[in-house]
N, C-alpha and C positions, 0 to 999 in steps of 0.2 A: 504494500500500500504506500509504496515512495511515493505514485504523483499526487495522493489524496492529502499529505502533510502542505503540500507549497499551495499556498490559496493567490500569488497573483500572477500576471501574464507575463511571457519573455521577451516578447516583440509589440511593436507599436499596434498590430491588433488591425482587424479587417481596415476600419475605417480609416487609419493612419496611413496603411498600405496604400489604398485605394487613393488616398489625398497625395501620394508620393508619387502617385505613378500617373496621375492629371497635371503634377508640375513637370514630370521630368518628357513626357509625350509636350505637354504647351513646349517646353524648353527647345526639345527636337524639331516641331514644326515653325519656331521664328525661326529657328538657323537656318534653316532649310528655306525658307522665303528669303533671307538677306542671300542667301546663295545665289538665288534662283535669279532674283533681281540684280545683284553683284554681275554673271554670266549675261543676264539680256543687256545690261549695255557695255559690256566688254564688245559685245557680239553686234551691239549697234555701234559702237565708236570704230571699231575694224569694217563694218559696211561704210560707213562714211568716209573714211580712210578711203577704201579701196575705190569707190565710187570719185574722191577727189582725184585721184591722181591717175585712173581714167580718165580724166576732163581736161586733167592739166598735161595730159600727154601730148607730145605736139603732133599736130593735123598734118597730112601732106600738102595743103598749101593752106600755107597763114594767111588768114587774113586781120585786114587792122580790127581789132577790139575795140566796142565804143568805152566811153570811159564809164559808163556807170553798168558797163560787162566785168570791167578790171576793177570797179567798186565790189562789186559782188563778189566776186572771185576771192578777191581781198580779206574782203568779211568773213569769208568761210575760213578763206584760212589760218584770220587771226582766231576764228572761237575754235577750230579745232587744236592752235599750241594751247590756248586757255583752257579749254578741255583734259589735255595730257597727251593726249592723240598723237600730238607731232611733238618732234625736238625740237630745240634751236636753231641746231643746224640741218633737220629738215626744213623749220620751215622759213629760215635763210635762201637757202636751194629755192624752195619752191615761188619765194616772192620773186627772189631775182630772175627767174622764168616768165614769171606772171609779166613782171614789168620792162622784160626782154633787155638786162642789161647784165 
């Protein structure tokens, strides 16, 4: 009759359980979104990448750029160093393309 001497519990007991295992499932499902959204725009910043320098690739016959084409162009490619997207000296390279010097 050893288990009939010990009258309390040895573990946190159904309801303890059950509260431990709805934080540690919540805990797995934020990380797993910050993932998930971390990955979609890694995967949107590399489309945008690849789609810029698609554009900025030169044409078989240049023609003159208006200047609010070369505005535009410009603007992408200052928010994508602001972004992270580009280096320095990418997007050194790529201005001095843009503005053909």
């Amino acid at each position: 009759m050893r288990g009939l001497s010990r009258r309390g519990r040895r573990g946190p007991g159904l309801l303890g359980t059950m509260a431990r295992t709805a934080v540690i499932a919540g805990t797995a499902s934020s990380v797993a979104g910050r993932v998930t959204a971390r990955q979609q725009a890694a995967a949107r910043d590399q489309q945008e990448l690849d789609e810029f320098r698609r554009s900025a690739a030169p044409a078989a016959a240049p023609q003159p750029a208006s200047p609010d084409d070369l505005l535009d162009r410009l603007t992408r490619l200052g928010e994508l160093r602001a972004a992270g997207v580009l280096t320095e000296d990418e997007f050194s390279a790529q201005k001095a393309r843009i503005l053909g010097s």
